[in-house]
Every structure is written in structure tokens, then in C-alpha cells.
N, C-alpha and C positions, 0 to 999 in steps of 0.2 A: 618688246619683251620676248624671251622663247619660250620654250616650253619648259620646260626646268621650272619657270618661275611660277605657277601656275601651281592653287591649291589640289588636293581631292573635292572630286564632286563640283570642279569650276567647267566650265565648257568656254572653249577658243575656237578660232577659226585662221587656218597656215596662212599667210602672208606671202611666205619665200622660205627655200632652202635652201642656205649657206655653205651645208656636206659636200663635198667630192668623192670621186672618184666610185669605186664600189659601194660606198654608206649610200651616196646618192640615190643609185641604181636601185637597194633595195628599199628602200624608204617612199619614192615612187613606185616600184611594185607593191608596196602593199596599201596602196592609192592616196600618199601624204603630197597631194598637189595644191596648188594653190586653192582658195576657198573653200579648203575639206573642212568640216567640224570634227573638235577631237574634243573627249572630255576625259578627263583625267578620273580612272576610276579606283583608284588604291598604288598605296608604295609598301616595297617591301620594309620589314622592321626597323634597318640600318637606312633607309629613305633612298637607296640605291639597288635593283632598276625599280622604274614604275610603269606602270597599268593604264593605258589610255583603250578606247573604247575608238577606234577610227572604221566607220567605213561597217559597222556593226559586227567586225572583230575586237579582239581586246590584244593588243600587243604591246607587249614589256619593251620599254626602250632604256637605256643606260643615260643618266645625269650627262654626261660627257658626248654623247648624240642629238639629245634634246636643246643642249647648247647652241647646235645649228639650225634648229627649226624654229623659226621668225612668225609669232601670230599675233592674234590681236583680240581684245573682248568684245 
């Protein structure tokens, strides 16, 4: 599954990242490595971006980048 599919208030654990090139790059900087926990902690109105809690930041990532981040319950 990725993250996309994942409720509010579900908590995951990354698997793999599928991103290239520059998304890659920053998505590992903000420490989305293999066996990180992220829990999904609110979406905006429109359910486009949403609010994951990774790393004891909260960062908004976009439907269409969450698409390549591969985890697991």
C-alpha cells in the first residue's frame, strides 16, 4: 500500500521509495527512510495535501507524492 491510502490517525512504517530524482532527495532529507514511522495526522478540506507526523515533524505532502512512498501496517 502507500501512503495516500492510509486513514487520519492510522500510523505506517516506509517500506521503500519509489520518487526520483529531486522528490527523492527531499523526502530522504526530511528523514522518510526505510523503517521510519509516520502517522498521518490530518488532511486538508479538499483531502489534498495531508499532515503526516514523521520524524516528530508534521509535514504536508501532496496525494500525487504520497503515491510513491511504499509502507506497510
Amino acid at each position: 500500500m502507500n501512503l495516500s491510502d492510509i486513514n487520519v490517525g492510522e500510523k505506517v512504517t516506509v517500506c521503500e521509495l519509489k520518487a526520483s530524482d529531486s522528490m527523492r532527495r527531499r523526502l530522504l532529507d526530511i528523514g522518510l527512510v526505510e523503517n521510519t514511522p509516520v502517522e498521518c495526522v490530518g488532511r486538508s478540506p479538499l483531502g489534498d495535501p495531508s499532515a503526516f507526523l514523521i520524524r516528530g515533524a508534521v509535514i504536508a505532502l501532496r496525494s500525487e507524492d504520497c503515491k510513491n512512498i511504499l509502507v506497510k501496517r
